[in-house]
C-alpha positions in Angstrom: 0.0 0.0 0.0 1.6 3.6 -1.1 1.5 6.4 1.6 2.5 8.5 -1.3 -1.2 7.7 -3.0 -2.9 8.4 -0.1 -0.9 11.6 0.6 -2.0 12.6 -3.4 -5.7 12.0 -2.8 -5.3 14.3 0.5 -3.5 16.7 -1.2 -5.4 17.2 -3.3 -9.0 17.0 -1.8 -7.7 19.3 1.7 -5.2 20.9 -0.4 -5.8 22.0 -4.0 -10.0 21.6 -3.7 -9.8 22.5 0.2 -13.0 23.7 2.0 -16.3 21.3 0.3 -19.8 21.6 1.0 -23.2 23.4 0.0 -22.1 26.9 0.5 -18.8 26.3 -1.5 -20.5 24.1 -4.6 -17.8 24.3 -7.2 -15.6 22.9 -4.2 -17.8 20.5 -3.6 -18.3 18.7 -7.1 -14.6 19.3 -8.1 -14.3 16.9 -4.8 -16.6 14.6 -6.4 -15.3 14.8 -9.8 -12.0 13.6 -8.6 -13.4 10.8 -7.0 -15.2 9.6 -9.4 -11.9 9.9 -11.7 -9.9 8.0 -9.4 -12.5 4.9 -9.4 -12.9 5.6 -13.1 -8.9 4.9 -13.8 -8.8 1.7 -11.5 -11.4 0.4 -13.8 -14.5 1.0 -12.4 -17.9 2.1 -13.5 -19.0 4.8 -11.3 -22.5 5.1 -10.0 -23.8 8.0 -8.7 -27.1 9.2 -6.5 -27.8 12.4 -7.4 -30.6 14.7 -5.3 -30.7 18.2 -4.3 -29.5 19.9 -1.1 -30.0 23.3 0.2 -30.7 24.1 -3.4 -27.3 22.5 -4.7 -27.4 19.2 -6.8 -25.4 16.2 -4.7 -24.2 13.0 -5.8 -23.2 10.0 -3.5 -20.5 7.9 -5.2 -20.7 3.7 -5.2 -18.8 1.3 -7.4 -19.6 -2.2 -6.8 -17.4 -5.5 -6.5 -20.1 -8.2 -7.4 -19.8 -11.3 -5.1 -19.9 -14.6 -6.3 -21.9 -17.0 -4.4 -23.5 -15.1 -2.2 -24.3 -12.1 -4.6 -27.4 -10.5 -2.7 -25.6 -9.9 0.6 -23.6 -6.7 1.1 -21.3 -5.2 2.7 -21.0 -1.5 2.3 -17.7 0.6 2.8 -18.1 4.5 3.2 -16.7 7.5 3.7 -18.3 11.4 3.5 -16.1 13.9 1.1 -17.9 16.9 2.5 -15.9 19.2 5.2 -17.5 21.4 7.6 -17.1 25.2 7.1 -14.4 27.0 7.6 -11.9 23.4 7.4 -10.2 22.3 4.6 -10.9 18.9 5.9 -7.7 16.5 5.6 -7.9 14.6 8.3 -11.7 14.7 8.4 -12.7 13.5 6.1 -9.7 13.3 2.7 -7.7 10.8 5.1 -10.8 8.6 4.8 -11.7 9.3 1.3 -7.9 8.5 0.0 -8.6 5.4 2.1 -11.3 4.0 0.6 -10.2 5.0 -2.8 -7.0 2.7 -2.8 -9.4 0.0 -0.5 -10.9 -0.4 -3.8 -8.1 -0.7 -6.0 -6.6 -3.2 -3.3 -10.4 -5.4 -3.6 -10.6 -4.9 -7.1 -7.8 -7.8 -7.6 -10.4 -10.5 -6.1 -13.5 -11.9 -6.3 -15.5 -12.2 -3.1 -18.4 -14.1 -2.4 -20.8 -11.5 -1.0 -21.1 -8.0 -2.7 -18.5 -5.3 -1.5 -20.5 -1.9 -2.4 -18.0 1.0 -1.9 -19.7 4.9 -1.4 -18.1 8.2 -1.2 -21.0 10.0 0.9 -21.9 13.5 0.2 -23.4 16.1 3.2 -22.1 14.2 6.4 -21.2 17.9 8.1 -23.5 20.2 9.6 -26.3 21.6 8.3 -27.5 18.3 7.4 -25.8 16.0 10.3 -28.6 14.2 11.6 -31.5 14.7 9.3 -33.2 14.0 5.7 -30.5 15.4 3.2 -27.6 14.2 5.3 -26.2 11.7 2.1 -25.5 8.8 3.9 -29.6 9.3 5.0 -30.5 9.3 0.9 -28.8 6.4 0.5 -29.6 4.3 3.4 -33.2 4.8 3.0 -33.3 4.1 -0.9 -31.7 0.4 0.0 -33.7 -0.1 2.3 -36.9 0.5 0.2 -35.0 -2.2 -2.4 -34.8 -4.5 -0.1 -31.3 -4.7 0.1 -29.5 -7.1 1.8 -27.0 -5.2 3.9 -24.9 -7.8 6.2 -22.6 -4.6 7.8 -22.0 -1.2 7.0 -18.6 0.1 7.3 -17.8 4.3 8.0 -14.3 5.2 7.8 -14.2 8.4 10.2 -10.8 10.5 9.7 -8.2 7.6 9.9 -4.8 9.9 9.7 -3.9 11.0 13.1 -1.5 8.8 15.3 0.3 9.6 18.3 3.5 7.8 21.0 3.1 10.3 23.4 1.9 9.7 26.6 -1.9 11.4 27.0 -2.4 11.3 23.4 -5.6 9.9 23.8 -9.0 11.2 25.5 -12.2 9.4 25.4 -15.8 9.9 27.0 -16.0 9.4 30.5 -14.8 6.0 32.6 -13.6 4.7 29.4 -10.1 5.9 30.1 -9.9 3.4 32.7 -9.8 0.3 30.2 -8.1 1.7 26.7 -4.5 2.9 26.1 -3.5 6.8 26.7 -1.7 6.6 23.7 -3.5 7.5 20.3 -1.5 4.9 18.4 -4.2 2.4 17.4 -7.1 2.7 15.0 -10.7 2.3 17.0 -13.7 0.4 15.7 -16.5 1.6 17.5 -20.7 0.4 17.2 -24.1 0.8 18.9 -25.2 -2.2 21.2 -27.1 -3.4 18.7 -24.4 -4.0 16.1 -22.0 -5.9 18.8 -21.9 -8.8 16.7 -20.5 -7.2 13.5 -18.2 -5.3 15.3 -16.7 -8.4 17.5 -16.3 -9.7 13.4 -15.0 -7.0 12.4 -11.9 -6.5 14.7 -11.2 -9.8 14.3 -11.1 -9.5 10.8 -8.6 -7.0 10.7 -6.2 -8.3 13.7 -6.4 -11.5 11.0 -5.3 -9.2 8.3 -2.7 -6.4 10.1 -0.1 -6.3 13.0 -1.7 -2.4 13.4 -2.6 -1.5 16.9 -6.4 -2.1 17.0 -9.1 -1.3 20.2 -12.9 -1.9 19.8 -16.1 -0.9 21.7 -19.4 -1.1 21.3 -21.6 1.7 23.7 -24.8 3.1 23.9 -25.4 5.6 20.8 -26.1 8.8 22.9 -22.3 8.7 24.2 -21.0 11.8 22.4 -18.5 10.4 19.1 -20.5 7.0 19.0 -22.7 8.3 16.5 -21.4 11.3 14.7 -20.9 9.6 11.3 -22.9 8.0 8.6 -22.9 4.6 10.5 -25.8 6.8 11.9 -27.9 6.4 8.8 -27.7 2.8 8.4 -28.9 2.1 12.3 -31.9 4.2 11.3 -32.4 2.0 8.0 -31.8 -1.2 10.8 -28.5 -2.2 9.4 -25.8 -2.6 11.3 -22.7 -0.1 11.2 -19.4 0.2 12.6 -17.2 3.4 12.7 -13.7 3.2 12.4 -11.3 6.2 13.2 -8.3 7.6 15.0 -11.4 9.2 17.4 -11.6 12.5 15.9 -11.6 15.1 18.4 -10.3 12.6 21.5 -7.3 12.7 19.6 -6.9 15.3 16.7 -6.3 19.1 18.0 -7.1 20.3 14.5 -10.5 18.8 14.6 -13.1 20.9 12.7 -10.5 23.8 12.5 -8.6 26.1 9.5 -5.2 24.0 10.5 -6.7 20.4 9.6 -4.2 20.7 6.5 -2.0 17.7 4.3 0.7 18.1 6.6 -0.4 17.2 9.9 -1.4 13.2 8.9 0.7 10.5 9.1 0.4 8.8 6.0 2.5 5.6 7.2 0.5 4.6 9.3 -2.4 5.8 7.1 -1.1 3.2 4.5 -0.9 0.4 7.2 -4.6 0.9 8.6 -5.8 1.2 4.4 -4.3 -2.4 3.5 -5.4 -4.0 6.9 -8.9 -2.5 6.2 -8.9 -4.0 2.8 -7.7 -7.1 4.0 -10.7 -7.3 7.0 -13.4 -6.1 4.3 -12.4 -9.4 2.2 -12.0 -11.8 4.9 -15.7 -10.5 5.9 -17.1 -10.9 2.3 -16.3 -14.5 2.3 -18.7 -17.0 2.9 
């Protein structure tokens, strides 16, 4: 896995694009046209979901790797492209973008057995966080009115923060007592009701990586549990598992001016992307 790829698709998303959403439109679909590139040159056919937002047309991006034998059952991999205001968004959310970019060239090489469906999600951020035109929403919904099959949902949550140093690491309250104060480790987190998928999941991925890896699953009102599009799919009555570096327990730049290229570690970036592809495999078998 190249950190220099990943370090591109930041670049250029945080750096040359920058700041992406509804009040910055032309941002926002140059973001999306480079996605959509990107998948196109690895061979792809893109898909999008267009709808309109605030006035602005939107699209959520999905390729598909068709599974073999078990076809109708899905696993969906996603990741929001959209920035709050004011942020030009690298570690949240280009780190997790230029993730699941290079995820699907990496699971583009095989053929599993159930459906991998990979989405670049559109309007994650505020003002749409939580209700109808938040993207993730749109397309949770419209698979659940087909009837699809959804075995997990996957949201990659800024993944390109890492820290040695002693109190690196926060968390919510009393959960200090039982994880590491050092934010060197990728986190998969879920609701109570997704417990299962997520005791799969990290599984999956110590299977496929050496990576430092901690896992939790918590009541959805504890704040960070739910802030992503994993949200959208626990609504729809999938189940949905965020991984990240933990944002804000972590990250100083969260949500701020300075979230810029530099400050990622795209090593470790690059470890956590291949382990990730690896897991997403190992759970699309039969």
């Amino acid at each position: 896995m190249s950190a220099g790829a990943l370090r591109r698709h930041v670049e250029v998303l945080a750096g040359e694009i920058g700041e992406r959403n509804v009040q910055r439109p032309e941002a926002l679909r140059a973001a999306e046209r480079y996605i959509a590139h990107a998948w196109a040159n690895q061979g792809f056919d893109v898909a999008p979901q267009r709808y309109t937002a605030a006035g602005v047309d939107c699209a959520n991006l999905e390729v598909v790797i068709p599974g073999t034998s078990l076809s109708d059952e899905i696993i969906v991999v996603g990741a929001h492209y959209d920035t709050v205001a004011g942020s030009p968004g690298a570690d949240d959310n280009a780190s997790a973008v230029a993730a699941l970019i290079e995820i699907a060239r990496l699971a583009s090489r095989v053929r599993p057995e159930r459906t991998l469906k990979l989405v670049a999600f559109v309007n994650e951020e505020a003002p749409f966080f939580y209700w109808g035109d938040m993207g993730s929403g749109v397309y949770a919904k419209a698979a659940r009115r087909r009837g699809d099959d959804i075995r997990a949902m996957f949201s990659l949550e800024m993944l390109g923060c890492y820290s040695d140093a002693p109190g690196s690491q926060t968390y919510p309250p009393l959960l200090k007592y039982f994880y590491p104060d050092r934010g060197d480790f990728i986190a998969f987190v879920s609701n109570l009701r997704s417990r299962r998928m997520l005791r799969a999941a990290i599984a999956a991925f110590r299977a496929s990586s050496r990576f430092p890896c901690e896992s939790a699953a918590l009541p959805a009102w504890i704040p960070g549990v739910g802030w992503s599009d994993q949200l959208s799919f626990w609504r729809a009555g999938y189940p949905g598992v965020m991984v990240t570096d933990t944002a804000f327990h972590r990250y100083p730049h969260y949500h701020c001016p300075t979230d810029t290229p530099e400050k990622l570690d795209y090593l470790r970036l690059a470890q956590v992307t291949e382990g990730l592809a690896g897991a997403f495999l190992r759970l699309a078998r039969r």
